[in-house]
C-alpha positions in Angstrom: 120.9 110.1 117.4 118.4 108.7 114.2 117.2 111.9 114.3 120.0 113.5 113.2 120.1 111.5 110.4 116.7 112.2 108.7 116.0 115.0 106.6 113.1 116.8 105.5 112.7 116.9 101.5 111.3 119.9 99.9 110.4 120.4 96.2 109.4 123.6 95.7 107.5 123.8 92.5 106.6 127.8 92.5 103.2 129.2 92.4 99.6 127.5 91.4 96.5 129.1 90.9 93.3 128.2 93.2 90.4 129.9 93.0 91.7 132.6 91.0 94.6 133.5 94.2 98.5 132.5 93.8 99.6 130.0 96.7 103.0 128.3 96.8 103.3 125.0 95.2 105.5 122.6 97.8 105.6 119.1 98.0 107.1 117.9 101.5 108.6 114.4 102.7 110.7 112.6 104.5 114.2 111.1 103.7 117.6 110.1 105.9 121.2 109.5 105.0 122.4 105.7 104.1 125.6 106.6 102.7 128.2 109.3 104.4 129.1 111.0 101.2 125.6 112.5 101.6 123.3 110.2 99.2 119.7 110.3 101.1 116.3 107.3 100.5 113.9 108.4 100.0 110.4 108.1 97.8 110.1 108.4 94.3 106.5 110.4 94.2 108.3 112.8 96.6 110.8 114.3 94.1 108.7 113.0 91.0 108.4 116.5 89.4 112.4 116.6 89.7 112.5 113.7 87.0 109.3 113.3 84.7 109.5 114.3 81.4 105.7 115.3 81.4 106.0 117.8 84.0 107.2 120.8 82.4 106.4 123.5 85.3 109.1 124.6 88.1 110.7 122.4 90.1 113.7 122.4 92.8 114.9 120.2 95.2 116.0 120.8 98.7 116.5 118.9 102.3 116.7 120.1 105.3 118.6 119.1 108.0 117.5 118.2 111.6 118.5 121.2 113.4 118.5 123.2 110.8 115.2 123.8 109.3 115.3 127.3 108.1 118.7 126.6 106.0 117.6 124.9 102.6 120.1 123.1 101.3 120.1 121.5 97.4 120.0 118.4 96.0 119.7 116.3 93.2 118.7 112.9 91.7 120.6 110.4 91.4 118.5 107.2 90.6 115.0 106.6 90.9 112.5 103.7 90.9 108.8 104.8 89.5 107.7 100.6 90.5 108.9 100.4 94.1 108.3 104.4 94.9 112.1 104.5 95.7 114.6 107.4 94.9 118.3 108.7 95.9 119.0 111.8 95.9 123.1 113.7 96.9 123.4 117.2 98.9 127.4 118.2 98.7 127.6 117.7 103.0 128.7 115.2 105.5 125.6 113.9 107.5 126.1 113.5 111.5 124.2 109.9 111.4 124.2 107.5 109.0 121.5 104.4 108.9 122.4 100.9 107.9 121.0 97.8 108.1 122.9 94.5 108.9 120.2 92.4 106.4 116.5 91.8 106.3 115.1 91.7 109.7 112.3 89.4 110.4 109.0 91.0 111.2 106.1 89.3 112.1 102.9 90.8 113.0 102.4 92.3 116.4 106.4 93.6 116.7 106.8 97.6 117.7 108.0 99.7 115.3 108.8 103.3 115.1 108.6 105.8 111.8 110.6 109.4 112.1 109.6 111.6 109.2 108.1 115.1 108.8 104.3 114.9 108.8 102.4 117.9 107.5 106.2 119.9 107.3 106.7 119.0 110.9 110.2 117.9 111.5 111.8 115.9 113.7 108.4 113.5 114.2 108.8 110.0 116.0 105.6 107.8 115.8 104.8 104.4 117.0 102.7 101.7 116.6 102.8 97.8 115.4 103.0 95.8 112.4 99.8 95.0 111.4 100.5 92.6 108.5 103.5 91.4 106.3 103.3 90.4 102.8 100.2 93.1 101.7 99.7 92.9 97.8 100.1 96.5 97.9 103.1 97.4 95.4 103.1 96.4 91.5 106.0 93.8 92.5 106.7 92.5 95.7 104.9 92.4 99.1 104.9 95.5 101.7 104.5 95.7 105.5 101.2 97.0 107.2 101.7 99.0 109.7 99.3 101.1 112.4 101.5 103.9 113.4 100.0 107.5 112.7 101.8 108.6 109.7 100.9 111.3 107.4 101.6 113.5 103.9 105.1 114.5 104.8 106.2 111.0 106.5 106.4 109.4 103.1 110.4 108.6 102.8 111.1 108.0 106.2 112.8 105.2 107.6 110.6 102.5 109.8 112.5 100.9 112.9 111.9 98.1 115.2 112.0 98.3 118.9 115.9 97.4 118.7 116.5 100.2 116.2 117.0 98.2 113.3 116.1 99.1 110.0 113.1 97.2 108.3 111.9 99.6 106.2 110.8 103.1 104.0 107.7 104.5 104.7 105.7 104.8 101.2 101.9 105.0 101.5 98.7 105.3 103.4 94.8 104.9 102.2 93.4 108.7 102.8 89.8 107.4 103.6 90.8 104.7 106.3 92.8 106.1 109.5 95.8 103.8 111.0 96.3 101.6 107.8 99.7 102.8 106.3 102.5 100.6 104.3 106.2 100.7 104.1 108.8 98.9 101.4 110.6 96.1 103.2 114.0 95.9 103.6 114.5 93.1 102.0 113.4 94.9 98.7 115.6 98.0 99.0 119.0 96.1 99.9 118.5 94.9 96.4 117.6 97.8 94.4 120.0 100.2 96.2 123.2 99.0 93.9 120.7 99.9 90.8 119.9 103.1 92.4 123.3 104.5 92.5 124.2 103.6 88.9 121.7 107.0 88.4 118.5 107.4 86.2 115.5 105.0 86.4 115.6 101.5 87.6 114.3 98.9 85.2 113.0 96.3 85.9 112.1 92.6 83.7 109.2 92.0 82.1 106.9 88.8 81.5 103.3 90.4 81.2 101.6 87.5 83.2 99.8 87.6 86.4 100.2 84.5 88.6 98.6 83.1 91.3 99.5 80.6 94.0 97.1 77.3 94.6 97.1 73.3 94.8 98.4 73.2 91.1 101.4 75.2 91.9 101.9 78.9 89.8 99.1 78.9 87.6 99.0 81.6 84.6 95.9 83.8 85.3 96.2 85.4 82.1 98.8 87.2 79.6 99.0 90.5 78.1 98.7 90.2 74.3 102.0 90.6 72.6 104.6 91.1 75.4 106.9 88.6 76.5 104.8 85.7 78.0 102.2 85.8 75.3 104.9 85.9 72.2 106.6 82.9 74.3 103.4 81.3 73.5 102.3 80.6 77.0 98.4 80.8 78.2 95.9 81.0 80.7 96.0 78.3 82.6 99.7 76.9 82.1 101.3 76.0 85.2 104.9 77.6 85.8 107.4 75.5 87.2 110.5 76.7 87.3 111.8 80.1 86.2 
């Protein structure tokens, strides 16, 4: 029944030249329905030719459906976030499944997890595997969850489920040169950027320009970025935040 749900994303971005021969420019991932009016999750590098001002080639968006994989259907952007590789995107149709989740489930290393995507343009893919770690320094802001399950270009988008079929997660990245060690954006994180997400464009997020880090002195100011926020503010290396 999840499967009907998830959609394969498909920007086709025309033509590009290698080694002097034409080949078809496609990027492919993974995305699935969270809203019955049709608004899809998905990632943000998936779609990015769709919404960057420096790209200036071809680009168009479509999903398919599960099911339906030789109809392309269009979509569009609606908000994106470049920080926490996050986008919605709207198709004009009624999906047959719609995920939701009832919070942030708690995962803890070891749990089963499953990730439905479209690896390599293959739809209608159900992996498994366990969480490897929680709380990975991985993203810009926030932690992400390490997971083993084989997932590949084309899963990116996807939703990530525990053995009970709740939510937990999107599946966003993996590290080409090192097989089984693959990340997805908690929860946690998208419950809160979703309201920001449908209020369309980019996502912004505040700004201190201080790195941090958490020992026996309590948040200790590694170092500031000359004139933004935290430097102008006048605090240094070595401060100790206590309470934001």
């Amino acid at each position: 029944e999840m499967i009907r749900g998830t959609v394969t994303i498909w920007v086709d971005r025309g033509i590009k030249i290698e080694s002097g021969v034409g080949v078809p420019d496609r990027i492919i991932g993974s995305g699935f329905f969270i809203d019955k009016r049709g608004y899809i999750l998905t990632n943000y590098h998936v779609i990015k030719s769709e919404v960057d001002p420096k790209y200036e080639g071809y680009s168009r968006l479509y999903v398919k459906l599960s099911g339906m994989e030789s109809e392309k259907i269009p979509a569009r952007v609606i908000g994106y976030d470049k920080i926490f590789d996050l986008a919605l995107i709207k198709t004009e149709i009624k999906p047959k499944f719609v995920f939701y989740s009832s919070g942030s489930p708690n995962v803890k290393p070891g749990d089963k997890i499953y990730a439905i995507g479209s690896p390599g343009g293959l739809e209608n893919t159900i992996t498994a595997g366990i969480v490897s770690a929680v709380g990975r320094k991985f993203m810009q802001m926030g932690s992400a969850i390490q997971v083993d399950a084989p997932l590949n270009p084309g899963n990116s988008g996807g939703p990530l489920l525990s053995s009970n079929a709740e939510l937990i997660g999107v599946v966003f990245a993996g590290i080409e040169q090192f097989e089984g060690i693959n990340f997805a954006i908690p929860w946690y994180w998208v419950s809160k950027l979703l309201p920001d997400l449908y209020k369309k464009g980019e996502v912004k997020h505040s700004w201190f320009g201080m790195a941090l880090d958490e020992n026996e002195k309590g948040m200790e100011v590694i170092y500031t970025i000359p004139d933004e926020p935290a430097d102008r503010a006048g605090i240094k290396q070595g401060d100790i935040i206590l309470k934001m």
